[in-house]
RODO-2510 file (C-alpha; in nm, 4 decimals, decimal comma):
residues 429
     n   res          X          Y          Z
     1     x     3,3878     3,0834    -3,6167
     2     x     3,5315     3,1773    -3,3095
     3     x     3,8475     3,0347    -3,1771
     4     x     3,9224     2,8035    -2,8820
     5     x     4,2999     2,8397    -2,9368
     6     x     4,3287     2,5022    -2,7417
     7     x     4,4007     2,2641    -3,0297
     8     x     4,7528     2,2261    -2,8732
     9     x     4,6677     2,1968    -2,4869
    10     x     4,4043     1,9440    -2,5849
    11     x     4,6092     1,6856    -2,7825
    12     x     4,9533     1,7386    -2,4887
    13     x     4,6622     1,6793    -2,2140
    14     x     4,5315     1,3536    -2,4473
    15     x     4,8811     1,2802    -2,4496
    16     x     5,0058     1,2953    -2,0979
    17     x     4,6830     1,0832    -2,0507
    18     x     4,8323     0,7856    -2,2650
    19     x     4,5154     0,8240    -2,5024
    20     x     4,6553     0,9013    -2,8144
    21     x     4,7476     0,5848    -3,0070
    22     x     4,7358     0,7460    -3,4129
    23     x     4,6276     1,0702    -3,5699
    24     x     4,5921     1,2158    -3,9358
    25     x     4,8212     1,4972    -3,9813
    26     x     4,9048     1,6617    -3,5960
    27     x     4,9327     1,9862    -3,7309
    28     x     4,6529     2,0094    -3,8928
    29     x     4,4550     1,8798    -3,6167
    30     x     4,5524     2,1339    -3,4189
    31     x     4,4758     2,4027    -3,5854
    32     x     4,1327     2,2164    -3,6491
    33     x     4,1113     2,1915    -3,2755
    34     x     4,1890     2,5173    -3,2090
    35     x     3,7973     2,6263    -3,3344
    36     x     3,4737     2,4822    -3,2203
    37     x     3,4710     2,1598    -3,4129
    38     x     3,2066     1,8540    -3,4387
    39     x     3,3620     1,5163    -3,3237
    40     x     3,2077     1,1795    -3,3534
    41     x     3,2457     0,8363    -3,2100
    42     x     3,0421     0,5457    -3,3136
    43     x     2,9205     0,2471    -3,1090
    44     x     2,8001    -0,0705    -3,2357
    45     x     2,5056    -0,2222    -3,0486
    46     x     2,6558    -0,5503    -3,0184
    47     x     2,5490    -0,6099    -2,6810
    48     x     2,2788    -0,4739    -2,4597
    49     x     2,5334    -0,2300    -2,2852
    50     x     2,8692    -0,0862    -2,3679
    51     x     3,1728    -0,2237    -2,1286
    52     x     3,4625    -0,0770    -1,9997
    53     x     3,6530    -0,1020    -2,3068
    54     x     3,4217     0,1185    -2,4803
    55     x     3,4393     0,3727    -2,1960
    56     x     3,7978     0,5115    -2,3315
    57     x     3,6734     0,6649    -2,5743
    58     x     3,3390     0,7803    -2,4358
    59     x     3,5536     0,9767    -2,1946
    60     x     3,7689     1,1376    -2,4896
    61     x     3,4730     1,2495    -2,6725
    62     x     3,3265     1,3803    -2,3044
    63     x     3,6887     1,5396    -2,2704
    64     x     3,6417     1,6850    -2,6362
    65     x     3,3083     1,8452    -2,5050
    66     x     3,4815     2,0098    -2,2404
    67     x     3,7374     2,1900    -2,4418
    68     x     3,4316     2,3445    -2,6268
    69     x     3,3657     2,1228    -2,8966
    70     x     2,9958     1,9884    -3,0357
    71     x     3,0216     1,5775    -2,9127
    72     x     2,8013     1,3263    -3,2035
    73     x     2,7361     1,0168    -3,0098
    74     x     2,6570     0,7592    -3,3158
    75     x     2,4911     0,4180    -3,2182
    76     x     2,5054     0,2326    -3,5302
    77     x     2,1358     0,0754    -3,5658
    78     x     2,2598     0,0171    -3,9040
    79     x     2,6533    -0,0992    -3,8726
    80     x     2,5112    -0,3315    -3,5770
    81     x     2,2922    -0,5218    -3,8439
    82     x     2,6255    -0,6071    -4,0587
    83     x     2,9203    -0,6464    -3,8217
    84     x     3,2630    -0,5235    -3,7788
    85     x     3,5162    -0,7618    -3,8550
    86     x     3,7858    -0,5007    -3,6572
    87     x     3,9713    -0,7350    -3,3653
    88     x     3,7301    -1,0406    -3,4846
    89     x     3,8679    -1,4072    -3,5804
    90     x     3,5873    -1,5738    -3,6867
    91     x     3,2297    -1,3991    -3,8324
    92     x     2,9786    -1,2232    -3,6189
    93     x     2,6707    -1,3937    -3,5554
    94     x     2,3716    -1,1973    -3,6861
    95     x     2,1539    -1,0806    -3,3930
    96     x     1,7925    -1,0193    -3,4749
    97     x     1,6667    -0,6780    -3,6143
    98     x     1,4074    -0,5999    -3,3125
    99     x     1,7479    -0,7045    -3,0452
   100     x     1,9490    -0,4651    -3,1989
   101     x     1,6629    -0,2008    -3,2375
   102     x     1,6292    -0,2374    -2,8545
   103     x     1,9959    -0,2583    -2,7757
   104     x     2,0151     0,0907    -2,9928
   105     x     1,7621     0,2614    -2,7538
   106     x     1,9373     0,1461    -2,4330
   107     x     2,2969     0,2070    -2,5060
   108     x     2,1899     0,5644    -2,6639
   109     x     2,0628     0,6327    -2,2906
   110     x     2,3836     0,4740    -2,1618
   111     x     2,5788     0,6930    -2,3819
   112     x     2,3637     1,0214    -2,2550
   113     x     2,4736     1,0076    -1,9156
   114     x     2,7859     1,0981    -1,9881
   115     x     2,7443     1,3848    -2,2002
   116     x     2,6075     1,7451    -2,1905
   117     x     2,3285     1,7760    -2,4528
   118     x     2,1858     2,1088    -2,2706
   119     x     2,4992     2,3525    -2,2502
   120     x     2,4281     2,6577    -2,4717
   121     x     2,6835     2,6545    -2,7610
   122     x     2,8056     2,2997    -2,7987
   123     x     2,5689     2,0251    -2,6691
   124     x     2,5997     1,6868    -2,7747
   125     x     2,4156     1,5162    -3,0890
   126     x     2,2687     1,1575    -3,0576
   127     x     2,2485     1,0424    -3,3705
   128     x     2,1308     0,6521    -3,5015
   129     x     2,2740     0,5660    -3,8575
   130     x     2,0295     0,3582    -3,9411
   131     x     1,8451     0,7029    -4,0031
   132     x     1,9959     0,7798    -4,2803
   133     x     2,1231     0,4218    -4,4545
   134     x     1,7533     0,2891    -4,4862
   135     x     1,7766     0,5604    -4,7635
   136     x     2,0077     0,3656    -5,0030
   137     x     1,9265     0,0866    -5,1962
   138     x     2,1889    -0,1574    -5,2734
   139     x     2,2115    -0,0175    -5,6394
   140     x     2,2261     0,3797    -5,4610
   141     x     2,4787     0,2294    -5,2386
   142     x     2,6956     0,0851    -5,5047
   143     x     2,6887     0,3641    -5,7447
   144     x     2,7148     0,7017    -5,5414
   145     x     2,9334     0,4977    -5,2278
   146     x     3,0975     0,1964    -5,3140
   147     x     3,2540     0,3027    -5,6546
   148     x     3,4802     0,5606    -5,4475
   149     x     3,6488     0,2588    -5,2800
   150     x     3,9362     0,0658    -5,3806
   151     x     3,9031    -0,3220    -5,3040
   152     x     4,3208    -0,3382    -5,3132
   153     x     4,2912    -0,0525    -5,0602
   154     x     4,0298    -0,2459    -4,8683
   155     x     4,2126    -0,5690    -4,9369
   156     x     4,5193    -0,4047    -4,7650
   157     x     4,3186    -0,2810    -4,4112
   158     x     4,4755    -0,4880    -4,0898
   159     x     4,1338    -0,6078    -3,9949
   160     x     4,0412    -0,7320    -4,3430
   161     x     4,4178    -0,9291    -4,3918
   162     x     4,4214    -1,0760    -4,0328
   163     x     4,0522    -1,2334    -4,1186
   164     x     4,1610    -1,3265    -4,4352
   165     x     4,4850    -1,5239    -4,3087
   166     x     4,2432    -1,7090    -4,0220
   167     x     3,9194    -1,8120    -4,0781
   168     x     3,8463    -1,5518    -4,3873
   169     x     3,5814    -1,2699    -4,4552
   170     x     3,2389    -1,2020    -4,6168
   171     x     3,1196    -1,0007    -4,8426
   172     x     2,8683    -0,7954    -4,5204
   173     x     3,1617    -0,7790    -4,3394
   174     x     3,4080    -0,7220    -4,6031
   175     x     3,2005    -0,3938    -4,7160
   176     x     3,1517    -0,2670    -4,3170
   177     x     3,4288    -0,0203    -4,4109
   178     x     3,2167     0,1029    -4,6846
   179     x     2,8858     0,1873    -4,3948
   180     x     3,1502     0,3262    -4,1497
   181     x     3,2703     0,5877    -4,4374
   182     x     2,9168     0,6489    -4,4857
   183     x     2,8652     0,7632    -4,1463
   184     x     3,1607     1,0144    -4,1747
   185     x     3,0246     1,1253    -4,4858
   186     x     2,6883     1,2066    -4,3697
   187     x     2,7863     1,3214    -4,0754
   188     x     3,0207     1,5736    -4,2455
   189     x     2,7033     1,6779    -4,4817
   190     x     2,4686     1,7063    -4,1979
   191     x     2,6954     1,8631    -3,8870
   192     x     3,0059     2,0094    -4,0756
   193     x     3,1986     1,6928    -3,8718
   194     x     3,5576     1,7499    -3,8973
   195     x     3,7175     1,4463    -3,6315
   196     x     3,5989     1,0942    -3,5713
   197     x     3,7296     0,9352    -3,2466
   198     x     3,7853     0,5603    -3,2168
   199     x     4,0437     0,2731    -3,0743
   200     x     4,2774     0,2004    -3,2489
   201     x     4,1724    -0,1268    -3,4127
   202     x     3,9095     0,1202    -3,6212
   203     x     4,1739     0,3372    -3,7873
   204     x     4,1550     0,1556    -4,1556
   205     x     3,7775     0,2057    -4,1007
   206     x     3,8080     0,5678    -4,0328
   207     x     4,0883     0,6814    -4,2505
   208     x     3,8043     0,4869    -4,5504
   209     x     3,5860     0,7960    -4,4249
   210     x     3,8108     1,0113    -4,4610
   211     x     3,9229     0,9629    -4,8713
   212     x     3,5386     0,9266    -4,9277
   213     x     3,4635     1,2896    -4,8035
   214     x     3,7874     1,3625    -5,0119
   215     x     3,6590     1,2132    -5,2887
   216     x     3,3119     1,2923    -5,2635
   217     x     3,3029     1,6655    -5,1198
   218     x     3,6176     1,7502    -5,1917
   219     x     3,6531     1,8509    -4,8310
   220     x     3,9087     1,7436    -4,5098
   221     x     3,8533     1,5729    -4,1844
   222     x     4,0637     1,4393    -3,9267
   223     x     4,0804     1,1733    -3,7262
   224     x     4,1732     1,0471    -3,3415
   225     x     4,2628     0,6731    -3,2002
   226     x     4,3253     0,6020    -2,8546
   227     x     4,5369     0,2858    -2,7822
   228     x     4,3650    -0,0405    -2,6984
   229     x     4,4337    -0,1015    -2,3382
   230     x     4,6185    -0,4449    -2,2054
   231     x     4,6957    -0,4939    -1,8106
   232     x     5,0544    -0,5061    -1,7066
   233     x     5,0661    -0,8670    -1,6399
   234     x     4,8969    -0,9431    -2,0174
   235     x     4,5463    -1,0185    -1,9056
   236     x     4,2815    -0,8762    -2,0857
   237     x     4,1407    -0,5127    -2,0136
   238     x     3,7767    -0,5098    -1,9010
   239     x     3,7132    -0,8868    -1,8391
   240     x     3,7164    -1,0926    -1,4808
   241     x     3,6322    -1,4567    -1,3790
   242     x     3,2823    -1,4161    -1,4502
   243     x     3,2972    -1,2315    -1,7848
   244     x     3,3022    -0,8707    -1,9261
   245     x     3,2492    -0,5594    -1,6998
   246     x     2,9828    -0,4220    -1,8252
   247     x     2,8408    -0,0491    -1,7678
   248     x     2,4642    -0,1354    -1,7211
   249     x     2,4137    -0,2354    -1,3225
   250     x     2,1861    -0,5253    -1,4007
   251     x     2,4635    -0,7136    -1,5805
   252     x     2,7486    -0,5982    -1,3611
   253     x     2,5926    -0,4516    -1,0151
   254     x     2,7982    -0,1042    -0,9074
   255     x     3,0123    -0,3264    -0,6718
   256     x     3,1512    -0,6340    -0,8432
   257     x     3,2049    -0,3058    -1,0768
   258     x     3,3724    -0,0741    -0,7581
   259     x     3,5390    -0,4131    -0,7225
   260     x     3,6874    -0,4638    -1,0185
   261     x     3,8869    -0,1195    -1,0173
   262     x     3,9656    -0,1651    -0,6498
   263     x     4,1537    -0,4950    -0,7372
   264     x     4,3581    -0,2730    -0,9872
   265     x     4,7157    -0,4203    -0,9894
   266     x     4,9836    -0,1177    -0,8877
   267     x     5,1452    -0,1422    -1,1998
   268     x     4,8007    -0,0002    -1,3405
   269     x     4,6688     0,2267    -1,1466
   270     x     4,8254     0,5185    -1,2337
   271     x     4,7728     0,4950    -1,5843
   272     x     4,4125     0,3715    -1,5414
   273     x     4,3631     0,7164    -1,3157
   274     x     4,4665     0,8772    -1,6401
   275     x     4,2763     0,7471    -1,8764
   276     x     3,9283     0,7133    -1,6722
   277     x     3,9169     0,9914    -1,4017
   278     x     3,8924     1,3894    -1,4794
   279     x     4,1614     1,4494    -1,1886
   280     x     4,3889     1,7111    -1,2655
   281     x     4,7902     1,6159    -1,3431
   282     x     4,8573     1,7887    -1,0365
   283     x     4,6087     1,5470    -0,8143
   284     x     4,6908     1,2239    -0,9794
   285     x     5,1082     1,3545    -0,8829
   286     x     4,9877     1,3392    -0,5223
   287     x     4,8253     1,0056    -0,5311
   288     x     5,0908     0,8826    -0,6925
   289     x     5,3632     1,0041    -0,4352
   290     x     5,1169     0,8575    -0,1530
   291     x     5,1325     0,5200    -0,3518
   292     x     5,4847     0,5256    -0,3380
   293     x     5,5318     0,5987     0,0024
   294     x     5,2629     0,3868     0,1307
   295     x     5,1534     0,0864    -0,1029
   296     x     4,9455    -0,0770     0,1155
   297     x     4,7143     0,1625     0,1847
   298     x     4,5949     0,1007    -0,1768
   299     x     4,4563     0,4947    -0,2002
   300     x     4,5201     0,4962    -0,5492
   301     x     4,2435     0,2128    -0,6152
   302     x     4,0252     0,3700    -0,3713
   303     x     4,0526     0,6650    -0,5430
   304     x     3,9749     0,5380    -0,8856
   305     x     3,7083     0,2968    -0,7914
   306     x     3,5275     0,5410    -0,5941
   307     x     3,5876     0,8418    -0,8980
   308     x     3,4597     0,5411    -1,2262
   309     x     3,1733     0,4194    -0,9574
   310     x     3,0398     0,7562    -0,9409
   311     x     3,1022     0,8431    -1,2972
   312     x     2,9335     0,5601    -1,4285
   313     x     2,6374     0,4692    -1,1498
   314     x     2,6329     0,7831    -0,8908
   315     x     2,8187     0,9045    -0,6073
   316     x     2,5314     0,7346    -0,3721
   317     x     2,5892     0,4040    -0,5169
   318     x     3,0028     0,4499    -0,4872
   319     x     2,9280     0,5374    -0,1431
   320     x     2,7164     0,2427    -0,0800
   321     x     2,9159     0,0064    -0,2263
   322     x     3,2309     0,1398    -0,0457
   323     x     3,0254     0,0580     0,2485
   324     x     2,9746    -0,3040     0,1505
   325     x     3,2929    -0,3733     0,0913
   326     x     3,4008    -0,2854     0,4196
   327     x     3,0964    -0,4207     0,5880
   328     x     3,1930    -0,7580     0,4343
   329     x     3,5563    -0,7863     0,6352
   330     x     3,4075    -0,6582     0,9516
   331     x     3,5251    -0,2454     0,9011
   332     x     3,1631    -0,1732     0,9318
   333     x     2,8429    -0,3169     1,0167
   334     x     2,5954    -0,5440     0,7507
   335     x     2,3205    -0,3944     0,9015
   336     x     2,3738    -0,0483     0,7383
   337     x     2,3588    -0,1882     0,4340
   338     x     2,0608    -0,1933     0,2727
   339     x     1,9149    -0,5069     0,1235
   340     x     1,9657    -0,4174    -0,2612
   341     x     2,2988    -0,3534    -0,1866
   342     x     2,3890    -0,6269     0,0209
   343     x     2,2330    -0,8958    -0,1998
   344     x     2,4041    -0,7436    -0,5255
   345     x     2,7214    -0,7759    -0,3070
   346     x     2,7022    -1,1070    -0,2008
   347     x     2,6010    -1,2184    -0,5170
   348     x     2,9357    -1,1681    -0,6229
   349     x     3,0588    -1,4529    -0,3752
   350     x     3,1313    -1,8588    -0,3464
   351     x     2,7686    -1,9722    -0,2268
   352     x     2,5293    -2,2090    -0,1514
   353     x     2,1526    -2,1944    -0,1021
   354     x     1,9193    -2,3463     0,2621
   355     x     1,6139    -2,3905     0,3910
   356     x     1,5672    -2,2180     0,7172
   357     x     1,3454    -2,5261     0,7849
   358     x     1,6779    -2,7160     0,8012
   359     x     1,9677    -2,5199     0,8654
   360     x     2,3081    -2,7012     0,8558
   361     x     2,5701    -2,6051     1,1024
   362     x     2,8326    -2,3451     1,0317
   363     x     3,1053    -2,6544     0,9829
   364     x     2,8849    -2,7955     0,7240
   365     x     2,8273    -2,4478     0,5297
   366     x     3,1513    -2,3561     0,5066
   367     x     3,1798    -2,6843     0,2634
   368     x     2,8874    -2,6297     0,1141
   369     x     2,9740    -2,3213    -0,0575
   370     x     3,2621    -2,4548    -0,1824
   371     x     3,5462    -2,2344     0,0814
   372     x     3,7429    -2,5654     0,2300
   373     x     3,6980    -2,9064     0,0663
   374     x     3,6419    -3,0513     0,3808
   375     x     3,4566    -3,0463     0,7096
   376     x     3,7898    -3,1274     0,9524
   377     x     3,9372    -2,8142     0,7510
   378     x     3,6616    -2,6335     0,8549
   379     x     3,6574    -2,7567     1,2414
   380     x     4,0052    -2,6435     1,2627
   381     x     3,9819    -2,3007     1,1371
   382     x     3,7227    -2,2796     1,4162
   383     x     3,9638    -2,4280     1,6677
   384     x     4,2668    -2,1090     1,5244
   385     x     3,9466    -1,8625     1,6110
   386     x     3,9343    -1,7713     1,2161
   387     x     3,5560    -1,8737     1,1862
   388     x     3,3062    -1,5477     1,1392
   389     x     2,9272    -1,6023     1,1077
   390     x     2,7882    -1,2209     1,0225
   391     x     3,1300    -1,1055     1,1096
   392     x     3,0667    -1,2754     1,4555
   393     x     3,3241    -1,5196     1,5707
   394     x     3,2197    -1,8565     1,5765
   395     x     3,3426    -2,0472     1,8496
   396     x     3,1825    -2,3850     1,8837
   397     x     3,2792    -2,6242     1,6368
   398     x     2,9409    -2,7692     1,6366
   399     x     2,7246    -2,3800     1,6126
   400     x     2,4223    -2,3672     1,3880
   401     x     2,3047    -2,0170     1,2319
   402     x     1,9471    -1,9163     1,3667
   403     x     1,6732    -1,8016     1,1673
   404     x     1,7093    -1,4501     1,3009
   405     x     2,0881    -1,5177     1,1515
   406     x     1,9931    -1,4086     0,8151
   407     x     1,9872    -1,0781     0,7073
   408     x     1,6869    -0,9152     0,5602
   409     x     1,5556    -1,3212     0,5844
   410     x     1,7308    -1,3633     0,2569
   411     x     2,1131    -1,4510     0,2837
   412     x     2,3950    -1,4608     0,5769
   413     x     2,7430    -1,4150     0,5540
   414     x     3,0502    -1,6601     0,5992
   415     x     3,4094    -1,5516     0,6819
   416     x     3,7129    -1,7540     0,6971
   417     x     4,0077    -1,6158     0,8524
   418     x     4,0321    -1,2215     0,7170
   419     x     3,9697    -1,2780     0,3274
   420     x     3,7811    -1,5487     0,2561
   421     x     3,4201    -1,5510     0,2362
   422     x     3,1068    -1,6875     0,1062
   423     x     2,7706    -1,6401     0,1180
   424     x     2,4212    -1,8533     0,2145
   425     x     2,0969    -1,7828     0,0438
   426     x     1,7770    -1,8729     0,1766
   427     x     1,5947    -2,1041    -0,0620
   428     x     1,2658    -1,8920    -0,2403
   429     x     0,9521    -2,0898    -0,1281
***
C-alpha cells in the first residue's frame, strides 16, 4: 500500500482547526493515517436534511478525502428505524418506514455534493446500512452480534446513564450501540475500514465498534471525534428564532442561511472560519488581523458567509444573496434582484399580507407588520425622515403605496430608520 506519510500533518491541521475532541491511540492513528485508509461517518435520517451541526463532520471526512484517503458516507436506513439515544432526554418518536426510506435518498444526495466520488484512486463510497442489516434475523443478530457485547459495558456508556438517570431507556434504543458496531464491522469486512469519524457525543457508540471487530476479526480500527460546538455566549450551535439551520434550501433558503453566518458574533468567527471554510492558516491570519484592526467592517463574517453559502448552495446563490442583503438597506437596488431571490429574502422578515384592491397607507403598514405598536410611532418616524418605502423615503405622513409599488406584483418592502424592516405581501387571489 503506498504511503501518504501525512498521518501527522493531518491530525496538527485537524488540530489547529479545533476539530479534534477524542481519539483511540494518537500514535497509532498516525501511522494508520500515514497510508491510504477508508474512513466512515454515519448519518441518521432523522430529518429530511442534515443541519449545520452535522456539517462538522461532513467537512472532516471531505478534509480526510483530500489528504488521499477513500471517504464512506453511511446514511443509516437502518439505525434511522431504531433511534439513537446519544444527546437525547426523552425517546425518539418512531417515524414511518417509507419517511425514512425517502429521507435516506435525499440526504445521500445532500451528502454527495460534498464529496469526490469520481477522482481516480480514492473516491468516496455511499453506502445505506439498511443493505446489509435486513440480512439478520433477530436470532442471527443475537447470536453472531449481540453475544460480543457486555450489558455492564453498555450499562456504563454516557448516553445510556444520562437516559437512565432522566426519563430512562428502551430496549431499541438501549441495543442502538449494538447496529452502530455493526456498521463498523461490516464496513471493515466489506472496505478494509480502519477510522470512523463522529461528534463527540457518539464515542461510546464507536469505541462498541471497535471491541466488536476486536472480538470478531481479530483486527484494529481507529477512531476520530470532533467536539460538539456551543456559541460563545452559550446559545445553541445551528439553531435561530425560527428553528434549526438546515442545509436543504427549501427549509432554510441560501439567505436566512448567508444570514445566519453573517450575524456570527466576533467571539466566533474565527473559530467558525476554522472549522467550516478550506482557507489556508495563513488566510484565516490575515482576516483575523483585519478583524482586529477594523471590527466593524465585519470581513470576517463576510468572508465566512460568502465561503459556507457557496460550499453548501453555489457561488451564484452566495452572490445573489449577498446582493439581497445589501439591496434590502438601500447598498443596492431591489430591482436586480430577481424574484426567487427576493421573495426567499423577504420571507425571512416581520410581515403582513394586502389586497392591492385596498391598499392601506404606509403609517398603517408599518403597524400592521408588527415594526411599531402604534400608528403615532409610526407618523413620527416619518416626521425624523427615517420612513423608506422600496428604499424610497417616505415623506408624507399620510402616503399610500401604488400598485406599481410592489415588486414583481408580489411583495414591497418597509424600512424604518437604517435596520428595521418588514415586508408586505400581496394577498394570492
Amino acid at each position: 500500500m503506498m504511503s501518504t506519510g501525512k498521518g501527522k500533518e493531518l491530525l496538527e491541521e485537524l488540530r489547529w482547526r479545533g476539530l479534534v475532541a477524542q481519539t483511540t491511540d494518537e500514535k497509532a492513528l498516525i501511522e494508520q493515517l500515514d497510508k491510504p485508509t477508508t474512513v466512515y461517518l454515519g448519518i441518521d435520517p432523522t430529518a429530511p436534511s442534515i443541519h449545520c451541526g452535522n456539517l462538522v463532520v461532513l467537512l472532516v471526512l471531505k478534509r480526510m478525502q483530500q489528504f488521499g484517503h477513500t471517504p464512506i458516507a453511511l446514511v443509516g436506513g437502518s439505525t434511522g428505524l431504531v433511534g439513537d439515544p446519544s444527546g437525547k432526554s426523552e425517546e425518539r418518536s418512531f417515524n414511518d418506514e417509507e419517511v425514512v426510506k425517502e429521507w435516506v435518498e435525499r440526504i445521500r444526495k445532500q451528502v454527495s455534493k460534498f464529496l469526490d466520488f469520481d477522482i481516480k484512486g480514492n473516491g468516496a463510497i455511499a453506502v445505506n446500512n439498511y443493505d446489509w442489516t435486513k440480512e439478520y434475523s433477530a436470532l442471527r443478530l443475537l447470536r453472531e452480534i449481540g453475544k460480543h457485547f457486555s450489558v455492564n459495558q453498555m450499562l456504563s456508556k454516557d448516553s445510556v446513564q444520562s437516559r437512565i438517570e432522566a426519563s430512562g431507556i428502551s430496549y431499541t434504543e438501549f441495543s442502538y450501540q449494538v447496529l452502530q458496531g455493526l456498521d463498523y464491522l461490516e464496513l471493515y469486512r466489506r472496505h478494509d475500514c480502519k477510522l470512523q469519524i463522529g461528534g463527540s457525543d457518539q464515542w461510546g457508540n464507536i469505541v462498541a465498534g471497535l471491541d466488536l471487530i476486536r472480538k470478531v476479526e481479530g483486527g484494529s480500527a481507529h477512531c476520530l471525534t470532533t467536539p460538539l460546538l456551543v456559541k460563545s455566549d452559550g446559545s445553541k450551535f445551528g439553531k435561530t428564532a425560527s428553528g434549526t439551520v438546515w442545509l436543504d434550501p427549501e427549509m432554510t433558503s441560501p439567505y436566512a442561511f448567508f444570514q445566519y453566518w453573517i450575524n456570527t458574533p466576533d467571539a466566533d468567527v474565527i473559530g467558525f472560519l476554522k472549522v467550516f471554510t478550506f482557507l489556508t492558516k495563513e488566510e484565516i491570519a490575515v482576516i483575523e488581523k483585519s478583524m482586529q484592526e477594523n471590527p466593524g467592517a465585519r470581513e470576517a463574517q463576510r468572508t465566512l458567509a460568502r465561503e459556507l453559502t457557496s460550499l453548501v448552495h453555489s457561488a451564484d446563490d452566495a452572490a445573489r444573496v449577498e446582493l439581497a442583503a445589501k439591496a434590502l438597506f438601500g447598498q443596492a437596488e431591489l430591482s436586480d434582484l430577481d424574484e426567487k431571490t427576493l421573495t426567499s429574502s423577504l420571507k425571512e422578515l416581520p410581515s403582513t399580507t394586502i389586497s392591492l384592491n385596498e391598499i392601506p397607507s404606509w403609517v398603517d403598514l408599518l403597524v400592521a407588520s408588527g415594526v411599531v405598536d402604534s400608528k403615532s410611532a409610526a407618523r413620527r418616524i416619518v416626521k425624523e425622515g427615517g420612513a423608506y418605502l422600496n428604499n424610497e423615503k417616505v415623506s408624507e405622513e399620510g402616503f399610500t403605496p401604488q400598485k406599481k409599488d410592489f415588486l414583481h406584483g408580489k411583495v414591497a418592502l418597509l424600512r424604518k430608520g437604517k435596520r428595521d424592516l418588514a415586508a408586505v405581501w400581496v394577498k394570492k387571489s
